[in-house]
DOVOKOL-768241 format. One record per atom (N, C-alpha, C): atom name; x, y negated, z; residue in three letters. Coordinates in pm, 1 decimal. Layout:
BEGIN
   ketor          u          v          w   donu
      CA          X          Y          Z    Ala
...
This chain:
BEGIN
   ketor          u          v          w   donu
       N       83.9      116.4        0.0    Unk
      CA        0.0        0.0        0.0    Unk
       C       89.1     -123.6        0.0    Unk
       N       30.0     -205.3      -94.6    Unk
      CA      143.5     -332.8     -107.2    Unk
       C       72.6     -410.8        6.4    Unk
       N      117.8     -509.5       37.9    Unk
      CA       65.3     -617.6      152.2    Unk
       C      127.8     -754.4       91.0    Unk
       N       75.8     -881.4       88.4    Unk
      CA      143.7     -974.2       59.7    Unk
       C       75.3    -1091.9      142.1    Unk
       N      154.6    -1187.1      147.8    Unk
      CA       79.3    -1323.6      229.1    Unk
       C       -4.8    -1370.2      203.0    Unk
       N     -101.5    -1413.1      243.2    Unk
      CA     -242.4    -1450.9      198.0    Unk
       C     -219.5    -1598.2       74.5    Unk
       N     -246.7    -1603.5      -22.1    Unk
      CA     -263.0    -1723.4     -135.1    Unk
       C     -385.1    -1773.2     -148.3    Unk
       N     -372.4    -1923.8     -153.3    Unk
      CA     -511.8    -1981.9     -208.1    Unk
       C     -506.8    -1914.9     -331.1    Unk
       N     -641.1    -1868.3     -396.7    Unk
      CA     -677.6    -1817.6     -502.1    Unk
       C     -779.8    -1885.4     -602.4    Unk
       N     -824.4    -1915.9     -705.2    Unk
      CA     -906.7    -1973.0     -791.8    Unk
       C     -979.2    -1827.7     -848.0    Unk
       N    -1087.4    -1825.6     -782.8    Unk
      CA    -1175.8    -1735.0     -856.6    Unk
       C    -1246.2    -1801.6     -930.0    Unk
       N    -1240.4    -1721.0    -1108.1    Unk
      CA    -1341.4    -1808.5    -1191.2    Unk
       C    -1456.1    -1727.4    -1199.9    Unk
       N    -1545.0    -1816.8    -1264.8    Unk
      CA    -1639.5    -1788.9    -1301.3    Unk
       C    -1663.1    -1667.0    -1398.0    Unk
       N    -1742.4    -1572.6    -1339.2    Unk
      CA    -1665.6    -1431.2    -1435.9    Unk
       C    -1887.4    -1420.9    -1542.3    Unk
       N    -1900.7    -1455.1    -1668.6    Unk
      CA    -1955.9    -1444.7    -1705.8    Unk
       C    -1981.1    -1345.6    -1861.9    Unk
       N    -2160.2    -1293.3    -1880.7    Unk
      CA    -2092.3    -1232.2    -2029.0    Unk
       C    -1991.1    -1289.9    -2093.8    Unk
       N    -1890.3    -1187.8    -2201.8    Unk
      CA    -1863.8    -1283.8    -2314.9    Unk
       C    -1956.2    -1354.7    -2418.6    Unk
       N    -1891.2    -1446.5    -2523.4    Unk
      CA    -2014.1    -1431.5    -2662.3    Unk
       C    -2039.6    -1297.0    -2734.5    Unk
       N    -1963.8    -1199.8    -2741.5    Unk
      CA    -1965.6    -1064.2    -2830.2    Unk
       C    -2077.3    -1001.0    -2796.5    Unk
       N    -2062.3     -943.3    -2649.0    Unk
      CA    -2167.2     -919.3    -2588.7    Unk
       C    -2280.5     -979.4    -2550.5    Unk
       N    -2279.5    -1132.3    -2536.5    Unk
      CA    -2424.8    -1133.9    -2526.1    Unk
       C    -2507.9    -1161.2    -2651.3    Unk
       N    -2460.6    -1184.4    -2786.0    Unk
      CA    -2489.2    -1140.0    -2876.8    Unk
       C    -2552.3    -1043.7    -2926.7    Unk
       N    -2454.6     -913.8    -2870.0    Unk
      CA    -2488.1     -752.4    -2897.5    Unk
       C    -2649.9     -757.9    -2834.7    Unk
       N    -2605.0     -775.8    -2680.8    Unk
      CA    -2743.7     -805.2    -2600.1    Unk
       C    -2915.9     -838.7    -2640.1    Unk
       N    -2855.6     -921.6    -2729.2    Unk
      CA    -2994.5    -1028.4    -2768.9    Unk
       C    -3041.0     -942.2    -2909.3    Unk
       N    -2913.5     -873.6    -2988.2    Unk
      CA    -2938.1     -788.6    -3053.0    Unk
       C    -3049.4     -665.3    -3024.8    Unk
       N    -2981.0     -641.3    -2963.0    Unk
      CA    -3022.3     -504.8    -2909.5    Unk
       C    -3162.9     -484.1    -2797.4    Unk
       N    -3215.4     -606.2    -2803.2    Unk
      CA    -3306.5     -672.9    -2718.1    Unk
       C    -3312.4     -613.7    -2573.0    Unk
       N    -3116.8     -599.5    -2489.4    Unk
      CA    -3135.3     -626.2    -2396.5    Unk
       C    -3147.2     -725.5    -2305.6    Unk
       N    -3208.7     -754.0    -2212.5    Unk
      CA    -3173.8     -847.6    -2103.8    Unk
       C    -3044.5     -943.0    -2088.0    Unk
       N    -3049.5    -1038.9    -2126.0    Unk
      CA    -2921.0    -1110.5    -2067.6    Unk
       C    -2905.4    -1138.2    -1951.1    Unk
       N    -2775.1    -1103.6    -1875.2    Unk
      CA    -2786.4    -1141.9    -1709.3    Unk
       C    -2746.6    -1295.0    -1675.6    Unk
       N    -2818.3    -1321.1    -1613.9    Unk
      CA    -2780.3    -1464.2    -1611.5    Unk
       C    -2661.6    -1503.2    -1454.7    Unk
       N    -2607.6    -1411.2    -1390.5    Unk
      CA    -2552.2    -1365.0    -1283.2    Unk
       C    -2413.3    -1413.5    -1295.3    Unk
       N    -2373.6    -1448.7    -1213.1    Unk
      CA    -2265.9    -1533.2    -1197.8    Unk
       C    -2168.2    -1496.4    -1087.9    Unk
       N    -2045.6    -1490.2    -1138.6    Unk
      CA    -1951.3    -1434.7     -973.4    Unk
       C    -1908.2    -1552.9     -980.2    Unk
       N    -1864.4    -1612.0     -807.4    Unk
      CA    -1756.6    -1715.0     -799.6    Unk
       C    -1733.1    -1717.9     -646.3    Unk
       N    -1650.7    -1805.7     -593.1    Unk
      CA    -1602.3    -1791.7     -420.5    Unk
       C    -1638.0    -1807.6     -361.3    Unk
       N    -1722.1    -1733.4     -241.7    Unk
      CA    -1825.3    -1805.1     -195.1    Unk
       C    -1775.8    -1909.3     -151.0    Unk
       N    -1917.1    -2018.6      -66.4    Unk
      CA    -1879.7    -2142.4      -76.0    Unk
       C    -1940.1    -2116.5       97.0    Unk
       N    -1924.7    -2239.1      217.9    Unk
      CA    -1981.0    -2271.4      336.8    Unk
       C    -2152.7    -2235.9      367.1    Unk
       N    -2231.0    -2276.8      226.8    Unk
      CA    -2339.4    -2281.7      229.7    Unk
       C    -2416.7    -2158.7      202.5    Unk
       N    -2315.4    -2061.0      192.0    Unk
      CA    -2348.1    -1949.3      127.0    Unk
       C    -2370.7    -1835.7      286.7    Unk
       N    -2321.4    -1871.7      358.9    Unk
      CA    -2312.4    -1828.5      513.3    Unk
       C    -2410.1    -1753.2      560.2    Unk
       N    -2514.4    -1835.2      541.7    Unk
      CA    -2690.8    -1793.9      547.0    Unk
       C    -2698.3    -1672.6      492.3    Unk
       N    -2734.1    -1702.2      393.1    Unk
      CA    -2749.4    -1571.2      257.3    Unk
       C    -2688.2    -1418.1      314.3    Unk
       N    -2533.7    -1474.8      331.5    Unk
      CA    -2423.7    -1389.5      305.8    Unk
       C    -2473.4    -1251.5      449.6    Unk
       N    -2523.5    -1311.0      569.5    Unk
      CA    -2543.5    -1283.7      662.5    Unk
       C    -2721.3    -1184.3      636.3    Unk
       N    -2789.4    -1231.5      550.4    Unk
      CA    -2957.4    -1186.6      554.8    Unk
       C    -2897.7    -1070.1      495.8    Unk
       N    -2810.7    -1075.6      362.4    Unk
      CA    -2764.8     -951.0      257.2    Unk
       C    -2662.9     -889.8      319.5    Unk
       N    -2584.9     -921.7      451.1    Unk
      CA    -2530.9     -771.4      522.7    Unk
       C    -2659.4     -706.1      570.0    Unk
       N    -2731.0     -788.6      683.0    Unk
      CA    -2788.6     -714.8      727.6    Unk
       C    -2894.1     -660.3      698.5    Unk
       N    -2949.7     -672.9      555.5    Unk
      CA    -3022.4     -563.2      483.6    Unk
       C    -2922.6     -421.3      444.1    Unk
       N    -2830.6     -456.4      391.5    Unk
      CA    -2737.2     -385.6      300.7    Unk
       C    -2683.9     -243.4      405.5    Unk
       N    -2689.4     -324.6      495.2    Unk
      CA    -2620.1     -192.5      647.3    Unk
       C    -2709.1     -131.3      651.2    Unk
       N    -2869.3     -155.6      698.8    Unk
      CA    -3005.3      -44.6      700.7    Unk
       C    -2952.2       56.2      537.5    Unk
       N    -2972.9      -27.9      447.3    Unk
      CA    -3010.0       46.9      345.1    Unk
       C    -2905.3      148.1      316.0    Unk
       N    -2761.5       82.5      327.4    Unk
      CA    -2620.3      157.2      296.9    Unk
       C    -2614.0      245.2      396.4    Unk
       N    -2596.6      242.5      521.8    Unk
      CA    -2538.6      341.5      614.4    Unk
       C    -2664.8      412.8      720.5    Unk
       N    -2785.6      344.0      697.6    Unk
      CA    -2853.7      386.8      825.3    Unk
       C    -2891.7      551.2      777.6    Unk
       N    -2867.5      638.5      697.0    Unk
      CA    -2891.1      804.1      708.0    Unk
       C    -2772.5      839.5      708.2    Unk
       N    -2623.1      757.7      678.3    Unk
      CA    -2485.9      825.3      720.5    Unk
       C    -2422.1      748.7      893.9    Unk
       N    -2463.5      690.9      925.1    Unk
      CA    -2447.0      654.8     1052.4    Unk
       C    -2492.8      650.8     1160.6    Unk
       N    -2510.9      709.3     1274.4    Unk
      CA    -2585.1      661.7     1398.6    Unk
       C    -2612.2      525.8     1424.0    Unk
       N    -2801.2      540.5     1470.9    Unk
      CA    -2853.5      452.1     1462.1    Unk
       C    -2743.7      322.0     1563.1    Unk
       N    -2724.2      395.0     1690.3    Unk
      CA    -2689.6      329.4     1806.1    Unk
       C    -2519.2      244.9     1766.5    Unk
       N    -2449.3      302.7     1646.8    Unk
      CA    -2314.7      269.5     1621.6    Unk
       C    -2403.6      148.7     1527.2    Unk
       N    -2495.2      107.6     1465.2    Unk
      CA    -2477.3       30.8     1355.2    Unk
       C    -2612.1      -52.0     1477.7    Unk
       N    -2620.1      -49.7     1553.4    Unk
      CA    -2706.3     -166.6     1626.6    Unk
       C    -2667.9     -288.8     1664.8    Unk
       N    -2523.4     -272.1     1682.2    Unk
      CA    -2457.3     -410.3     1716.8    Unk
       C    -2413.7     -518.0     1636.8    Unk
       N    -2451.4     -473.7     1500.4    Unk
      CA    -2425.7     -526.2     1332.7    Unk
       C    -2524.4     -532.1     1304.6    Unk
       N    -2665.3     -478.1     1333.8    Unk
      CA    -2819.3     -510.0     1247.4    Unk
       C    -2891.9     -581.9     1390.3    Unk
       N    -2869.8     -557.6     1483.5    Unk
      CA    -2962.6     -634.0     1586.1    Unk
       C    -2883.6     -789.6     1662.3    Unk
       N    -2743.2     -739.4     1684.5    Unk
      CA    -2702.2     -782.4     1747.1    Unk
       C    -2593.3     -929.1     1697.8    Unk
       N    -2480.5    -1009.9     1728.2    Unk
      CA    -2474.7    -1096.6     1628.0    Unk
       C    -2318.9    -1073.5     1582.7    Unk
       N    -2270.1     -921.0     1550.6    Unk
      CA    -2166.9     -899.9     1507.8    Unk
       C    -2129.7     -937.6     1360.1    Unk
       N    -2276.6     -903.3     1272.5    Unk
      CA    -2211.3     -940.1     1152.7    Unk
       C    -2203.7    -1116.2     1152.1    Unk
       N    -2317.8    -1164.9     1179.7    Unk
      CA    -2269.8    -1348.9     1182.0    Unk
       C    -2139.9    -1349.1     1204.7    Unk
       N    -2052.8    -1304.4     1338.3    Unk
      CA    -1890.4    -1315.8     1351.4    Unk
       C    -1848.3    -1285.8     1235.5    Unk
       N    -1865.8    -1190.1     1125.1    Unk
      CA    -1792.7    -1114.2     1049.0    Unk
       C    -1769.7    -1215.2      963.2    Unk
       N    -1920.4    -1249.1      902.8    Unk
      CA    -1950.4    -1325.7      812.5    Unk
       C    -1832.6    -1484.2      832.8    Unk
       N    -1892.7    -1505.3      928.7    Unk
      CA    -1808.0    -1661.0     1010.1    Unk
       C    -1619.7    -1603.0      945.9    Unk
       N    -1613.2    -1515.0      994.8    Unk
      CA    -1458.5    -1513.8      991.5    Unk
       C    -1406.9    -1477.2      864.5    Unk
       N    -1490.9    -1407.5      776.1    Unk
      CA    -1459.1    -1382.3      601.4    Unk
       C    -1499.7    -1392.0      522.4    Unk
       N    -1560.6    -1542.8      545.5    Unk
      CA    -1666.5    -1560.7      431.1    Unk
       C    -1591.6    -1645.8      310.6    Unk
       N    -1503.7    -1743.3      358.8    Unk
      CA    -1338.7    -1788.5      256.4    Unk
       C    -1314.2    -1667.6      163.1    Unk
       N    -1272.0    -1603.2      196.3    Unk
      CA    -1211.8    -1425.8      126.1    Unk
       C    -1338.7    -1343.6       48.5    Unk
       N    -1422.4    -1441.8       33.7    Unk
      CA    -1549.0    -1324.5       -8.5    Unk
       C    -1591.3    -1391.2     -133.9    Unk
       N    -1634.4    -1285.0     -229.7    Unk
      CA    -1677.2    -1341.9     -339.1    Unk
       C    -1840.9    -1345.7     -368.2    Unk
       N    -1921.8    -1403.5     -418.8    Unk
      CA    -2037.3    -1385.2     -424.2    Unk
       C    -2078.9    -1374.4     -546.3    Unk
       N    -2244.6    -1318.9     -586.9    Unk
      CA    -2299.9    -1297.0     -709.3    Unk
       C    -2391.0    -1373.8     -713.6    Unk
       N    -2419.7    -1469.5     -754.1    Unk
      CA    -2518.1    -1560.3     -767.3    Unk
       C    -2622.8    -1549.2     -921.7    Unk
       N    -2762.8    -1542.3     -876.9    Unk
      CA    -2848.9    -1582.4    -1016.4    Unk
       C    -2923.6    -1651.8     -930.4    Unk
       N    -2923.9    -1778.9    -1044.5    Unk
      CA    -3014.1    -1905.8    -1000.2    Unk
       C    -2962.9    -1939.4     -883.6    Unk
       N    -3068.5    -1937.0     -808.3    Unk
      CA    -3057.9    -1989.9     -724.8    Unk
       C    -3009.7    -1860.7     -580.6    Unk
       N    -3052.6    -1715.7     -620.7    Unk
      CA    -2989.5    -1651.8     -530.7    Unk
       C    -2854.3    -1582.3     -539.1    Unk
       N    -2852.7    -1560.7     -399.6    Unk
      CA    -2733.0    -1437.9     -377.5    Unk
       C    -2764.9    -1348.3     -399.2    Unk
       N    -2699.4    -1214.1     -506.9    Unk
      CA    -2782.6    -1082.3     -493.0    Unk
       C    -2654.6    -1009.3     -494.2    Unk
       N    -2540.3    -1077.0     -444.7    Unk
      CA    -2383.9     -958.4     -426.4    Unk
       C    -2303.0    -1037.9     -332.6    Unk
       N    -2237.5     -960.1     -297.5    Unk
      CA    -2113.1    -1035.1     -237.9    Unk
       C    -1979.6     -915.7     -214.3    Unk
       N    -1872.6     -931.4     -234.7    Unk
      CA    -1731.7     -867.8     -205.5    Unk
       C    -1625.6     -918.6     -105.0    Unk
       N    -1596.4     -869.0       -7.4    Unk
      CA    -1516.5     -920.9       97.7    Unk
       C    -1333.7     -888.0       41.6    Unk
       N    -1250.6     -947.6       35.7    Unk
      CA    -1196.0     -925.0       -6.9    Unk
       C    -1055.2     -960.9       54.1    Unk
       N     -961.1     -883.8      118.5    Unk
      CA     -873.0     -918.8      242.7    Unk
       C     -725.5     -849.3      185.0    Unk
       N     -635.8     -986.0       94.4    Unk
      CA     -526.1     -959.6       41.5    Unk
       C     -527.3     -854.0      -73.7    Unk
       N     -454.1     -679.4     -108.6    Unk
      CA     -535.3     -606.0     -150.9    Unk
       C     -639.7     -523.4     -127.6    Unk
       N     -706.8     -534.4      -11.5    Unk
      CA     -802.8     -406.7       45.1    Unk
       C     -948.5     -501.0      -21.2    Unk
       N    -1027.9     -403.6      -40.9    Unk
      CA    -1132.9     -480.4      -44.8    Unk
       C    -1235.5     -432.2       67.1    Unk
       N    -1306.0     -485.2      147.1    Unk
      CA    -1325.9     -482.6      290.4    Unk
       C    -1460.1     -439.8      297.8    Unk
       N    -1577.5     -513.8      193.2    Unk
      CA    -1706.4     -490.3      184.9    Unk
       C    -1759.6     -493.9       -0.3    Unk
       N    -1804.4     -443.7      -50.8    Unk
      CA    -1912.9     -436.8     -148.5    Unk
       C    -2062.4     -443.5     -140.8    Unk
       N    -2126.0     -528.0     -122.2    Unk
      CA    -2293.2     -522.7     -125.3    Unk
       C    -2345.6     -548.9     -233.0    Unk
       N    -2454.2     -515.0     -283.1    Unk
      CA    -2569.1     -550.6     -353.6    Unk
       C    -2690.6     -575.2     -300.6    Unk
       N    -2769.8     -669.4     -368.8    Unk
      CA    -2916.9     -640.8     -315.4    Unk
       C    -2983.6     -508.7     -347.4    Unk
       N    -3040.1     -453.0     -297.8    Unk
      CA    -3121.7     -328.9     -276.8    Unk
       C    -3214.9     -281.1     -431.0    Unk
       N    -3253.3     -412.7     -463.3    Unk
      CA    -3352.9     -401.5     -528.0    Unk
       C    -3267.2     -477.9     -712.5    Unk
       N    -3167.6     -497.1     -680.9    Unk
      CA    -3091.8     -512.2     -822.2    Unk
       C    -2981.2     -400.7     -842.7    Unk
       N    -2939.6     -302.6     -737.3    Unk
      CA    -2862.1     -185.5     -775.8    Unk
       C    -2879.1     -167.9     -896.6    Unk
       N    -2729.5      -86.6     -964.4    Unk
      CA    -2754.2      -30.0    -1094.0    Unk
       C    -2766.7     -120.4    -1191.1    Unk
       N    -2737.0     -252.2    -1189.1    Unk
      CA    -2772.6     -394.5    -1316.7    Unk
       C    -2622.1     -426.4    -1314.6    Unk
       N    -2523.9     -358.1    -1287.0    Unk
      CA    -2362.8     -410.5    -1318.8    Unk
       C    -2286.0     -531.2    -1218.8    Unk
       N    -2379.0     -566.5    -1153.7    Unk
      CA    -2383.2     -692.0    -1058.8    Unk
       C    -2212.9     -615.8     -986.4    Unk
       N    -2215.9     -464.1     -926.8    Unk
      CA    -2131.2     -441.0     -830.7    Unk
       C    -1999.3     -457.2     -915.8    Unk
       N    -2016.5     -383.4    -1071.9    Unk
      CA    -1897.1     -398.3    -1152.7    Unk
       C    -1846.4     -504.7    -1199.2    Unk
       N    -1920.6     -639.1    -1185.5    Unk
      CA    -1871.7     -785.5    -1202.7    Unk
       C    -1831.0     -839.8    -1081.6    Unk
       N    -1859.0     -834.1     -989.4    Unk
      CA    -1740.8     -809.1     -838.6    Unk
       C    -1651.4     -713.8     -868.5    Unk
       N    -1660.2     -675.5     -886.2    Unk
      CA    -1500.5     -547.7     -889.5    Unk
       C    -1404.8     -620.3     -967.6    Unk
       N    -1465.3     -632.7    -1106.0    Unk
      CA    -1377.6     -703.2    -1209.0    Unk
       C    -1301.3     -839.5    -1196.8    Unk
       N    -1371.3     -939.5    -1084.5    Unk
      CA    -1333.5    -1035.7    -1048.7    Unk
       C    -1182.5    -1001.1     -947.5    Unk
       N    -1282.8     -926.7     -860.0    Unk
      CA    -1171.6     -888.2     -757.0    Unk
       C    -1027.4     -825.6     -779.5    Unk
       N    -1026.2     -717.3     -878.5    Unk
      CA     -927.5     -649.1     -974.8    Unk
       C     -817.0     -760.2    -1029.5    Unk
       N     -896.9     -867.4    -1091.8    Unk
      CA     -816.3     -937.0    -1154.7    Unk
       C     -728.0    -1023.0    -1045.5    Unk
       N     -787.3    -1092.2     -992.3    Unk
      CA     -766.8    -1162.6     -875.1    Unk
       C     -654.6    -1085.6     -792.0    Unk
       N     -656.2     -950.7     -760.3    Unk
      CA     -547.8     -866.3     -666.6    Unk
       C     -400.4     -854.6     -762.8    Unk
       N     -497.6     -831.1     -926.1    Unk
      CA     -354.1     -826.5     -969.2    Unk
       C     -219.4     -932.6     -993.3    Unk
       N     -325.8    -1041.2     -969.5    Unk
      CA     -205.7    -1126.6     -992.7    Unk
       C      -94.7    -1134.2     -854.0    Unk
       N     -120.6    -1077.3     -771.2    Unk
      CA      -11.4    -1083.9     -654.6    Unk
       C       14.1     -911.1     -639.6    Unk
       N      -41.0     -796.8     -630.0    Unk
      CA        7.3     -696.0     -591.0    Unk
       C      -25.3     -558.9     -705.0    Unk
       N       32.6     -457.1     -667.6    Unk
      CA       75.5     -367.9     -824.6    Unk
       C      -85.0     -253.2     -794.8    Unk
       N     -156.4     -293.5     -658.1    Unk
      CA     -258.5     -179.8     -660.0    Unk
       C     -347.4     -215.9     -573.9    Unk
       N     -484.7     -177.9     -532.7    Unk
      CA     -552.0     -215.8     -463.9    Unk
       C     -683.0      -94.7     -406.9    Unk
       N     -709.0      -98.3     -260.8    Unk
      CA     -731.7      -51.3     -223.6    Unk
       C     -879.0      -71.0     -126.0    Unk
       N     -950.9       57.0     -137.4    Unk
      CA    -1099.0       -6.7      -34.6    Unk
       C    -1116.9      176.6       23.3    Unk
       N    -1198.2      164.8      130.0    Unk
      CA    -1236.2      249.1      259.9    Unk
       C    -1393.9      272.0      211.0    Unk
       N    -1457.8      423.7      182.6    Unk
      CA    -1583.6      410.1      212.0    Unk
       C    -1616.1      524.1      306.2    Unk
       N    -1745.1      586.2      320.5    Unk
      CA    -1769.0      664.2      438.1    Unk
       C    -1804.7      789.7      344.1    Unk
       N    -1758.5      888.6      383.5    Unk
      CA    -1699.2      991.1      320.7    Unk
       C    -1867.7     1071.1      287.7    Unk
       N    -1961.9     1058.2      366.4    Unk
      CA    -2086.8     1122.2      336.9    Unk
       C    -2170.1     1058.9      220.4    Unk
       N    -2100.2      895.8      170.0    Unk
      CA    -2174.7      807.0       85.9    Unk
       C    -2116.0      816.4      -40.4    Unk
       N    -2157.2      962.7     -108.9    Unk
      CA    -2155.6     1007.9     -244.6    Unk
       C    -2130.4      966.7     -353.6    Unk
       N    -2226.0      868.0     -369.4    Unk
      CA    -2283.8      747.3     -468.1    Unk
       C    -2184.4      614.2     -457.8    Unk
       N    -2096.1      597.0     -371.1    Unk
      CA    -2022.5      493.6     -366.2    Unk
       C    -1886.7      532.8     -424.4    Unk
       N    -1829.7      725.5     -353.0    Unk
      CA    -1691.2      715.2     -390.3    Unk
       C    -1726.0      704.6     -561.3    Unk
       N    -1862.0      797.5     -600.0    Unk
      CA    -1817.9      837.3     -724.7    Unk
       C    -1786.1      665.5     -839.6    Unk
       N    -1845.9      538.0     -795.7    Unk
      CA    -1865.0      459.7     -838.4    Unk
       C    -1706.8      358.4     -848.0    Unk
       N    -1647.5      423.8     -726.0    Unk
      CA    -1487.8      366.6     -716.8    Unk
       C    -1414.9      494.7     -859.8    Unk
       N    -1472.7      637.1     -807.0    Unk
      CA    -1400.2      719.8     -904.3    Unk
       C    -1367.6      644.1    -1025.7    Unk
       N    -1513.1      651.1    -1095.8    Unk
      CA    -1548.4      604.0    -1228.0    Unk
       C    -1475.4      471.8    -1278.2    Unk
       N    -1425.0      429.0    -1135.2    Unk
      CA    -1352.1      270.8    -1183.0    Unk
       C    -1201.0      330.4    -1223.1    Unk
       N    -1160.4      408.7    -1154.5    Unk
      CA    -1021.7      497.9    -1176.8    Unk
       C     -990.2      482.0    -1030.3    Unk
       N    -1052.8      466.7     -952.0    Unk
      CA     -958.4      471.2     -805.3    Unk
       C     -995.4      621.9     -783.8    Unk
       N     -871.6      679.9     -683.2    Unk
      CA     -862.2      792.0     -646.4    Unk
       C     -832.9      814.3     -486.0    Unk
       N     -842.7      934.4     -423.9    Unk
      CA     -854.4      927.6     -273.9    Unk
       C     -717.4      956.7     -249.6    Unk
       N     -681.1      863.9     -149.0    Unk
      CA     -544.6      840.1      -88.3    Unk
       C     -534.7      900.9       81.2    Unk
       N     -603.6      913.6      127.7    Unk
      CA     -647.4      953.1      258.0    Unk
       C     -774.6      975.4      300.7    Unk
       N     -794.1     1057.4      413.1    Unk
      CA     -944.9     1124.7      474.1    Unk
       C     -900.5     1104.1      586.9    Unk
       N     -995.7     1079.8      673.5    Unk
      CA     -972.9     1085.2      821.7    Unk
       C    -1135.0     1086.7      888.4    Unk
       N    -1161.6     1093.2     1011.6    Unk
      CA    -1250.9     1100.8     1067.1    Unk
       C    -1218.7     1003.3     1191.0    Unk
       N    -1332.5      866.6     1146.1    Unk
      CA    -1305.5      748.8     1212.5    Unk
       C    -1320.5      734.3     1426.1    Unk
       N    -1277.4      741.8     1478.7    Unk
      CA    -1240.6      766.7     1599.2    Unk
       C    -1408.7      646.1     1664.3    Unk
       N    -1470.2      576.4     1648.9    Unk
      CA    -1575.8      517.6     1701.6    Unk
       C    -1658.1      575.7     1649.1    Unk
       N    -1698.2      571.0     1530.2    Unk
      CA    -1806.8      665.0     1484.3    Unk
       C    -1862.6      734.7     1434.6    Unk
       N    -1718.1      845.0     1420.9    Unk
      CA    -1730.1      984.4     1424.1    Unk
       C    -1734.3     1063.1     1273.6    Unk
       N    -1747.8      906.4     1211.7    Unk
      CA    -1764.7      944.0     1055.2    Unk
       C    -1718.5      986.5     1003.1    Unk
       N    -1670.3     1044.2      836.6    Unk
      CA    -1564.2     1118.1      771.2    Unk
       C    -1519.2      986.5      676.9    Unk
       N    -1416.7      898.9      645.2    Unk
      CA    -1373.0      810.9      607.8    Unk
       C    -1276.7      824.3      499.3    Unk
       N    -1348.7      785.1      364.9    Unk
      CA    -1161.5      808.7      253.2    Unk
       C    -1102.8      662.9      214.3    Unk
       N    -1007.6      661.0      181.5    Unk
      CA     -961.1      583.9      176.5    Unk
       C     -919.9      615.1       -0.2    Unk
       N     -957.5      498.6      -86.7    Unk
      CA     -920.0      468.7     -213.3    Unk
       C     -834.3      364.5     -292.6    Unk
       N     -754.9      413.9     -391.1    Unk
      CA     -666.5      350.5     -426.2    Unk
       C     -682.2      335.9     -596.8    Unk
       N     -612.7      259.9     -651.6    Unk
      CA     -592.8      223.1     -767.2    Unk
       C     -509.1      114.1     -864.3    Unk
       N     -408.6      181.0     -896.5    Unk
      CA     -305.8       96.9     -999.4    Unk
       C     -377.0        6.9    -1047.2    Unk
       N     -285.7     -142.0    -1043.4    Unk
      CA     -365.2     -256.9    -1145.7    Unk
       C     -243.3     -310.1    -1223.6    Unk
       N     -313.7     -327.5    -1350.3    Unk
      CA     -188.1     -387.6    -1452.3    Unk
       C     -170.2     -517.7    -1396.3    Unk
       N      -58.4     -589.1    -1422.9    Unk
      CA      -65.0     -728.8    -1400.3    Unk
       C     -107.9     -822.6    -1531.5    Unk
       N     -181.3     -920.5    -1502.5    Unk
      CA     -252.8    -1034.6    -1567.6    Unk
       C     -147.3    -1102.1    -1668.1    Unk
């Protein structure tokens, strides 16, 4: 695992190209009108309603209820949020948030979606932001999911990351892999 000093970063605006949204309009799909960029102060709110949906929906049949109470009831994720919300990227349409990526040097820390836009590419336009963004300072990059949540490794698989470690997390008991993946540089 590379590690490097934290850099101000310029995340751009990661939108279709013209090719594709062309093809799109062709092909009479949907154009997304979805937008990645850094989150901003004001985004705090949001950032905080879409953990704490995202934790019920993501972990509440792979986690004990009583381990994830202090993050959905209690005001752990606000701290979280408060302390990494600089480092986090968001997905914006219109006027909402419907993603966000936490993103801490190379690890990437959190992935959410809204519930109800899964599966619309939203998670793979965070990734792509984030990817690019890691490569310009380190040769690989790395994220943690919970080893019972199927649907997530296979979605890192499919990106080309591969499992670097397993362990079974000592608070809550979970089965934990740890994923990795070479990035070209920019």
């Amino acid at each position: 695992m590379s590690l490097v000093e934290k850099q101000p970063v310029e995340y751009p605006l990661l939108q279709p190209n013209i090719s594709s949204t062309l093809m799109m309009l062709i092909e009479g799909t949907p154009v997304s009108s979805t937008i990645v960029r850094k989150a901003q102060e004001i985004d705090i709110k949001p950032l905080v309603k879409l953990c704490k949906e995202s934790l019920l929906a993501s972990y509440g049949e792979l986690v004990e209820a009583e381990q994830l109470r202090p993050w959905s009831e209690g005001g752990d994720i606000e701290k979280y949020v408060q302390g990494i919300w600089p480092d986090m990227l968001v997905a914006v349409d219109g006027p909402d948030l419907v993603g966000m990526l936490a993103l801490q040097s190379n690890r990437i820390d959190i992935v959410w979606v809204a519930q109800a836009l899964r599966q619309q590419g939203i998670g793979q336009m965070l990734m792509d932001v984030a990817e690019e963004q890691v490569a310009l300072t380190c040769k690989s990059i790395e994220v943690e999911c919970l080893g019972p949540d199927i649907q997530t490794i296979q979605f890192y698989e499919d990106r080309g990351y591969v499992r670097v470690k397993e362990y079974v997390d000592n608070i809550s008991g979970v089965d934990k892999i740890v994923m990795s993946r070479t990035l070209e540089s920019v």
